[in-house]
C-alpha positions, 0 to 999 in steps of 0.5 A, a space after each residue: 127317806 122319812 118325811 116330816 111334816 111341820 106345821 107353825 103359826 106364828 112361831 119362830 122360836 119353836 120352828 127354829 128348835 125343831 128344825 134344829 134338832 131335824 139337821 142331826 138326822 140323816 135321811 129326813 126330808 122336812 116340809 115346814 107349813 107356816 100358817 100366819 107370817 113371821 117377822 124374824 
């Protein structure tokens, strides 16, 4: 298993791309650290 770790702040549309993009991988476990808040 590969962990990735993701770090925002403040951006919705780029973490959405990149989780996205995450779900087609098998064996990835993904850990996402947002920094500030997100209204969407």
């Amino acid at each position: 298993m590969i962990s990735v770790i993701t770090v925002t702040y403040n951006n919705f549309d780029d973490l959405h791309r990149t989780l996205a993009s995450l779900e087609k991988v098998e064996g990835i476990e993904n850990v996402v650290i947002n920094g500030g808040d997100c209204e969407k």
